[in-house]
C-alpha positions as CSV (number, residue, x, y, z in Angstrom):
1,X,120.2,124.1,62.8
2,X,121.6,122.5,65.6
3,X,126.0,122.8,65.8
4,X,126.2,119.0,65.9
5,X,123.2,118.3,62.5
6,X,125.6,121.4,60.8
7,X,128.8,119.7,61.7
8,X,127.5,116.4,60.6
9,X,126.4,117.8,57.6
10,X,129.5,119.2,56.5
11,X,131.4,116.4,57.0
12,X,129.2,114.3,54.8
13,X,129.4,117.2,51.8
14,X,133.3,117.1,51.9
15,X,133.6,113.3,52.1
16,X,131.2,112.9,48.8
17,X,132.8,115.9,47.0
18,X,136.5,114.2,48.4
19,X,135.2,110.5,47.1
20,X,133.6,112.1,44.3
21,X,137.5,113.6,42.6
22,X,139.1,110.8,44.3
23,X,136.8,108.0,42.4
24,X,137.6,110.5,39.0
25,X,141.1,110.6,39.7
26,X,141.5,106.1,40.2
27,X,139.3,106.2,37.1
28,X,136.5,104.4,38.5
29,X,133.9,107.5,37.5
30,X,134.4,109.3,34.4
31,X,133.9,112.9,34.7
32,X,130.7,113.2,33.0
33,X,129.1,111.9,35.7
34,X,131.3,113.4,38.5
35,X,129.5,117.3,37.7
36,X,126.3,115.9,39.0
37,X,127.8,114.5,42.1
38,X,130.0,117.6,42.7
39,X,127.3,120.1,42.1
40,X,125.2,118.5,44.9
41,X,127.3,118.4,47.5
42,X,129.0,121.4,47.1
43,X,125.2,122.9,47.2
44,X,124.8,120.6,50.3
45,X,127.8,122.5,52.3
46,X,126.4,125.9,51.0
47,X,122.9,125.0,52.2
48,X,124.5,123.9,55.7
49,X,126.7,126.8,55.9
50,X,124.3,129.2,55.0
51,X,121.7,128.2,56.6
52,X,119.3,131.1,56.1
53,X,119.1,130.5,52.7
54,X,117.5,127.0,52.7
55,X,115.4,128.8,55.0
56,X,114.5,131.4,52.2
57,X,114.4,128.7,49.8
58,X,111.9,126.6,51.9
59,X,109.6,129.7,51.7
60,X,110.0,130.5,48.5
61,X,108.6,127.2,47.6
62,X,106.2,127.1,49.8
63,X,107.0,123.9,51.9
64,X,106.4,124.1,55.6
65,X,109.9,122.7,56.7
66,X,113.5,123.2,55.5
67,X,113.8,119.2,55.6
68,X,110.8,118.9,53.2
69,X,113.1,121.4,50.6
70,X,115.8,119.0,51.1
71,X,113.9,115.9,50.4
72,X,112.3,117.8,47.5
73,X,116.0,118.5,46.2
74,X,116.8,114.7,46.5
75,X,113.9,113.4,44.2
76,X,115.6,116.4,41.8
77,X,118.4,115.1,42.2
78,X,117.3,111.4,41.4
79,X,115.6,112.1,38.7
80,X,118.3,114.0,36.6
81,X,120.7,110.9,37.4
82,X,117.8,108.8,35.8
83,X,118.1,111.1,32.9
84,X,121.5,111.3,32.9
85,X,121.6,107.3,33.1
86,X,118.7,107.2,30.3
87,X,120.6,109.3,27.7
88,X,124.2,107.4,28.5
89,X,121.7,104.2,27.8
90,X,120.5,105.6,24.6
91,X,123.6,106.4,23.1
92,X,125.2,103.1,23.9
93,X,121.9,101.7,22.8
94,X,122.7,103.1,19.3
95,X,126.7,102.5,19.2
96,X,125.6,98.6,19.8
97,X,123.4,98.3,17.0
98,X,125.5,100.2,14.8
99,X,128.4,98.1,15.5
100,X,126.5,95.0,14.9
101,X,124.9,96.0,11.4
102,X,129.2,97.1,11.1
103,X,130.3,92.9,11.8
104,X,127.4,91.6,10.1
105,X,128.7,93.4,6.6
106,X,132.3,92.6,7.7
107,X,131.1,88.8,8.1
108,X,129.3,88.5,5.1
109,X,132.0,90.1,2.9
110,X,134.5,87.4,4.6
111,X,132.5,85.0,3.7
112,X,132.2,85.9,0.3
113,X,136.3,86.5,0.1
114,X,136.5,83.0,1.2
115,X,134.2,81.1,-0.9
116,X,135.9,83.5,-3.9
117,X,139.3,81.8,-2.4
118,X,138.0,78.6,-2.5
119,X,136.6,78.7,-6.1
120,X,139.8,80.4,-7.6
């Protein structure tokens, strides 16, 4: 790999892992989600750094260029936030119904204290 692509590409790892904590540590991305996002660019810097390897990789995959490994290791990467995103959806999918059968008993037992009220 060329000194200025390497270069490049380290600087782009360290400012998504360094966005990545910083976004954690304001609060703005909650940590569940920050493993994902630190995992792949950590394995970015190692790939640039070591070199070789995403070499070794490409082969033992069988695809004809290291770029096509790392375009391959995008779409992974893609699709496990998609089913990170589709689990997080579930659950809150769940917590909202619950909590809406959970105010609909609430309502109907204040109504019923209230008409009691008003009959007594």
């Amino acid at each position: 790999m060329p000194l200025k692509q390497q270069i490049f590409a380290i600087i782009v790892s360290l400012i998504v892992f360094g966005f990545t904590i910083e976004m954690v540590r304001r609060k703005r991305l909650r940590e569940e989600y920050s493993v994902l996002w630190l995992c792949t660019s950590f394995a970015m810097f190692i790939l640039v750094v070591r070199y070789d390897w995403l070499v070794k990789l490409t082969a033992l995959i069988g695809a004809a260029l290291p770029t096509s490994t790392l375009f391959f290791g995008s779409i992974i990467f893609l699709i496990l936030i998609a089913v990170q995103f589709s689990i997080k959806i579930s659950k809150l999918t769940d917590q909202v119904k619950n909590l809406v059968q959970d105010n609909a008993l609430l309502r109907r037992q204040l109504e019923e204290l209230l008409k009691e009220s008003r009959e007594a």
